[in-house]
Every structure is written in structure tokens, then in C-alpha cells.
C-alpha distance (Angstrom), angle and dihedral (degrees) to the residues before:
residue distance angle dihedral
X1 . . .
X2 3.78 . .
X3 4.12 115.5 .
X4 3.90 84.6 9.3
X5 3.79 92.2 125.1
X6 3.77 87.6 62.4
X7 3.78 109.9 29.8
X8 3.59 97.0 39.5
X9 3.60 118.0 -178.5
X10 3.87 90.5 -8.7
X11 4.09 88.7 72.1
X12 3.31 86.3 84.3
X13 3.88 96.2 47.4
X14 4.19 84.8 56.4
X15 3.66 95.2 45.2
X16 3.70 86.5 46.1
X17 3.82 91.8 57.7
X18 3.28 96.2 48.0
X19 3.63 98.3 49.9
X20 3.81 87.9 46.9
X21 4.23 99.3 48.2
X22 3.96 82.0 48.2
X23 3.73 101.3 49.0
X24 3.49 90.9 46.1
X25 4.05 95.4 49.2
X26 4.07 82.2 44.2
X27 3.98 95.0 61.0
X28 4.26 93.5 47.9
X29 3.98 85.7 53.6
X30 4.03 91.1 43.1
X31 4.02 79.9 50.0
X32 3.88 89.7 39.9
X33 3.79 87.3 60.8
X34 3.51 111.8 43.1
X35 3.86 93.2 49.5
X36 4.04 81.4 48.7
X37 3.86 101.3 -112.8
X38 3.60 120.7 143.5
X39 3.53 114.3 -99.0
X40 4.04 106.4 -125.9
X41 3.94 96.3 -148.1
X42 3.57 132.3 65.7
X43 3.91 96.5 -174.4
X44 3.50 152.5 14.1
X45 3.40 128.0 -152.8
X46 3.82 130.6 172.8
X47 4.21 147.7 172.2
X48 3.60 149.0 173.8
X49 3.91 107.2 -119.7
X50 3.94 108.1 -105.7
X51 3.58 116.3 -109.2
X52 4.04 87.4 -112.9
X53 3.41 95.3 52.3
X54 3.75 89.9 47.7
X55 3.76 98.2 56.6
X56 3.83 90.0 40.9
X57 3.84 94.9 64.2
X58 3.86 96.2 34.1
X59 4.22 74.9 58.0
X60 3.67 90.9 45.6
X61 3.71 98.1 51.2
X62 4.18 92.9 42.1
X63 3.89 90.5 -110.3
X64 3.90 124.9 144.8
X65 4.08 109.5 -99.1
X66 3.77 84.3 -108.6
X67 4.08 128.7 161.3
X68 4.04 71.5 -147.1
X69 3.56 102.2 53.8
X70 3.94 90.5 36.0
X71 3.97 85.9 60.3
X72 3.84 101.8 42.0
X73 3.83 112.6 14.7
X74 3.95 92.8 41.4
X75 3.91 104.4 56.9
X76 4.05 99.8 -165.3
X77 3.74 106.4 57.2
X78 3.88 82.3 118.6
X79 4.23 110.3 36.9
X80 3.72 135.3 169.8
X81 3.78 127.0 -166.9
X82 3.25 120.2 -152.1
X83 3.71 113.6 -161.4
X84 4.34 120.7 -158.8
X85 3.78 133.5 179.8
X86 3.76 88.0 -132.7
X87 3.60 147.2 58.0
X88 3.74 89.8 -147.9
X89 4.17 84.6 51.4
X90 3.54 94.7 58.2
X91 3.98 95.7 58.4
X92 4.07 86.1 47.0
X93 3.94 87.2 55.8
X94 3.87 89.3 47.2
X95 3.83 88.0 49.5
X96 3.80 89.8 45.7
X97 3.78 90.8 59.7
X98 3.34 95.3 42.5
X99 3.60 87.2 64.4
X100 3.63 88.7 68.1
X101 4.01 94.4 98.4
X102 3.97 89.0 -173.8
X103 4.04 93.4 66.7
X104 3.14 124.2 84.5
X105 3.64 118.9 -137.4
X106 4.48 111.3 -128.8
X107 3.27 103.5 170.3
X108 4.15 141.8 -24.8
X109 3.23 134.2 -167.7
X110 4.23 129.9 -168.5
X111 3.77 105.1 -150.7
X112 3.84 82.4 161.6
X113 3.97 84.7 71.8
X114 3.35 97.0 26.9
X115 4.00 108.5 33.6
X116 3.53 113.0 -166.0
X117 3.94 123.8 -114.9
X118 3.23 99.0 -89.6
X119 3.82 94.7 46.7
X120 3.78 101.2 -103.4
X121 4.15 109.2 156.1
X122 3.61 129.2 -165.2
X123 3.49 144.6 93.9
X124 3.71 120.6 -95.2
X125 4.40 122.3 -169.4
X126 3.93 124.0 171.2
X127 3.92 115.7 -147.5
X128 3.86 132.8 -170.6
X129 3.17 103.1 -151.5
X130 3.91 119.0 -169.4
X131 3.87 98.4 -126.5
X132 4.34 105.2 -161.5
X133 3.30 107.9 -148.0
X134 4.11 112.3 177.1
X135 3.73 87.9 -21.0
X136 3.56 92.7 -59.0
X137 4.30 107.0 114.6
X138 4.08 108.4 -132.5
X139 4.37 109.2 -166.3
X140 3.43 101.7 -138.3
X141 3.71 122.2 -176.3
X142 4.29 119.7 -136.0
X143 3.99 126.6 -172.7
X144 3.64 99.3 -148.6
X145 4.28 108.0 -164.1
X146 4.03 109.1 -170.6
X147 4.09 111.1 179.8
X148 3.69 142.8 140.2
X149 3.56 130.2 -73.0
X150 3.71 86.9 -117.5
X151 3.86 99.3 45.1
X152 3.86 84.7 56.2
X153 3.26 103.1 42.3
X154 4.65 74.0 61.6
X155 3.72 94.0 51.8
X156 3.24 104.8 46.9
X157 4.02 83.6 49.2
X158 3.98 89.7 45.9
X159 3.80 86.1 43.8
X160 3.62 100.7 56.9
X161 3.79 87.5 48.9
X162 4.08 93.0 51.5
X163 4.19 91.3 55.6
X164 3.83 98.4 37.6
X165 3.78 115.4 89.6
X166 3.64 131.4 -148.6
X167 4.08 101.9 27.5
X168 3.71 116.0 166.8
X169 3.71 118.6 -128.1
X170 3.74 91.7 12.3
X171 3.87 90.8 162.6
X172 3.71 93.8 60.7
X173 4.19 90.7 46.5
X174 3.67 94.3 50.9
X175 4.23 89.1 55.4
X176 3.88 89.9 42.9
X177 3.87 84.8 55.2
X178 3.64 93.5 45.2
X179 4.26 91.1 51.2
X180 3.77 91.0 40.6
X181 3.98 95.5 49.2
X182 3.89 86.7 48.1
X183 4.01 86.9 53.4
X184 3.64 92.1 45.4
X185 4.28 86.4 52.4
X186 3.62 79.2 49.6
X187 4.18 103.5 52.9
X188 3.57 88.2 40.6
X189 3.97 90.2 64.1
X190 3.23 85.9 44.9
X191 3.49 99.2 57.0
X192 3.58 104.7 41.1
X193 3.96 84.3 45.2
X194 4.38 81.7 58.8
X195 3.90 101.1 45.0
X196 3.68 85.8 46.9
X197 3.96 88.4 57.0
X198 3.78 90.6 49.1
X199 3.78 98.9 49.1
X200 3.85 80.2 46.8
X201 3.95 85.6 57.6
């Protein structure tokens, strides 16, 4: 089993949460569609964090390499990204999950609102989750990422820049980033502001 080595036992506590966060989203969009409400997300995709990446931010943020600090100091071992057409669709995902009275709300952050400096968009909440496993209750924590199709489509761009070494003209890539995610922030107005007019009729 991938990241076993690392994880241990606990891979299946992070595999569990995942499958459990998505099964539940699943059933309110099954709902969603057979009382004919449209269904805020267009994707779903999730991961356990590699055992490389792991031990590379426990290094970043001066933490011990620790199975410990990887499950309590390091939030996103287990992640889901939930990908919308819509700015507006992204806050109804966030309100879907915060329906969830059983999670517990660590941390969230609007980057929608308040975009980061180099641009980067989405909106980022941290659950613990309390994962029953043979009767026995297991908190498990869950970075959940919900964005537009467009502001991914920029991070993964901005992310493949970030981990790849020895690009020319760097400078120059970073501020075409910048003025393309601020265009992107711009379209997507723009195109909720459009399918709102045609619902309108």
C-alpha cells in the first residue's frame, strides 16, 4: 500500500476520511439531483500526502520528521479538492460542509477574498472528523480545497513552477502569473455574472 512505510496503520485512518467526507458530499448531490437542484461541484479530487512531501514540509516548518507531527502539526496529510464552475459554487460547497454538525472546524482560510500575493485563489477548511472504526471513534484531520475550474487550472501552472528547479527568467514568470491569476479572478466574475443573466431569462 502506497505511503504505508510512513503512515503505518494510520493509512487506513486517512483513506478512511477521505472515503467518508466524499461519500457523504456524494449523497447531498444524488439528493441535489433528483429534487432537480443544481449540483454546485463539477469534481472531486483527493490524496494521501506522499511520504516525500510529508517529510519535506515537516523540514520546512522546523518540525521533527514524526508520524506524530505528520498527523497533528501538518493538517493536510489527507486532502480533497473540490473543483466548481463558479465562484458563487464554491461558498455553497463550504456551506454544504458546514452542515456537517459532527466536524469540527480547525482552521479556514478565504483566499477567494483575500488572494494571496502571488495570486493563488481558492478556498481552504481543515476538519477533524471523528472517523468510527468498530465502534471505536478515530479524530482524523482533512484539508478540504474547493476552487474554480479556472483558479486551478493557475495553481497547478504556478505549482509546477514552485517545485521545478533551474527556470530561466523566473522573475518575469512569477509577474505573468500574478497578471494572469488577476484575469482569471476577473473572467470568473464575469461568468457567474452571465449564467446568472440566463437563468434570469
Amino acid at each position: 500500500m502506497e505511503n504505508a512505510s510512513f503512515y503505518k496503520d494510520s493509512i487506513v485512518l486517512l483513506d478512511g476520511v477521505i472515503e467518508e467526507i466524499i461519500a457523504r458530499i456524494n449523497v447531498i448531490r444524488k439528493y441535489k439531483k433528483v429534487h432537480n437542484d443544481r449540483d454546485p461541484i463539477e469534481y472531486i479530487l483527493s490524496r494521501v500526502k506522499s511520504e516525500k512531501s510529508m517529510k519535506e514540509k515537516l523540514e520546512r516548518k522546523g518540525l521533527e520528521v514524526t508520524l506524530d507531527n505528520a498527523l497533528h502539526k501538518i493538517y493536510d496529510a489527507a486532502g480533497i479538492r473540490i473543483i466548481c464552475a463558479y465562484i458563487d459554487d464554491v461558498y455553497a460547497v463550504v456551506d454544504m460542509l458546514k452542515q456537517f454538525s459532527d466536524l469540527k472546524i480547525l482552521h479556514e482560510k478565504d483566499y477567494i477574498k483575500n488572494p494571496k500575493e502571488n495570486g493563488y485563489r481558492s478556498f481552504h477548511i481543515v476538519f477533524e472528523v471523528p472517523l468510527d472504526i468498530g465502534g471505536k471513534i478515530h479524530p482524523v484531520n482533512i484539508e478540504i480545497q474547493i476552487r474554480t475550474i479556472a483558479m486551478d487550472f493557475w495553481s497547478n501552472l504556478e505549482h509546477q513552477m514552485k517545485y521545478k528547479k533551474d527556470i530561466n527568467n523566473q522573475s518575469m514568470i512569477v509577474s505573468e502569473l500574478k497578471n494572469c491569476a488577476d484575469e482569471i479572478a476577473s473572467i470568473d466574475i464575469k461568468m457567474q455574472t452571465i449564467r446568472k443573466m440566463i437563468e434570469k431569462g
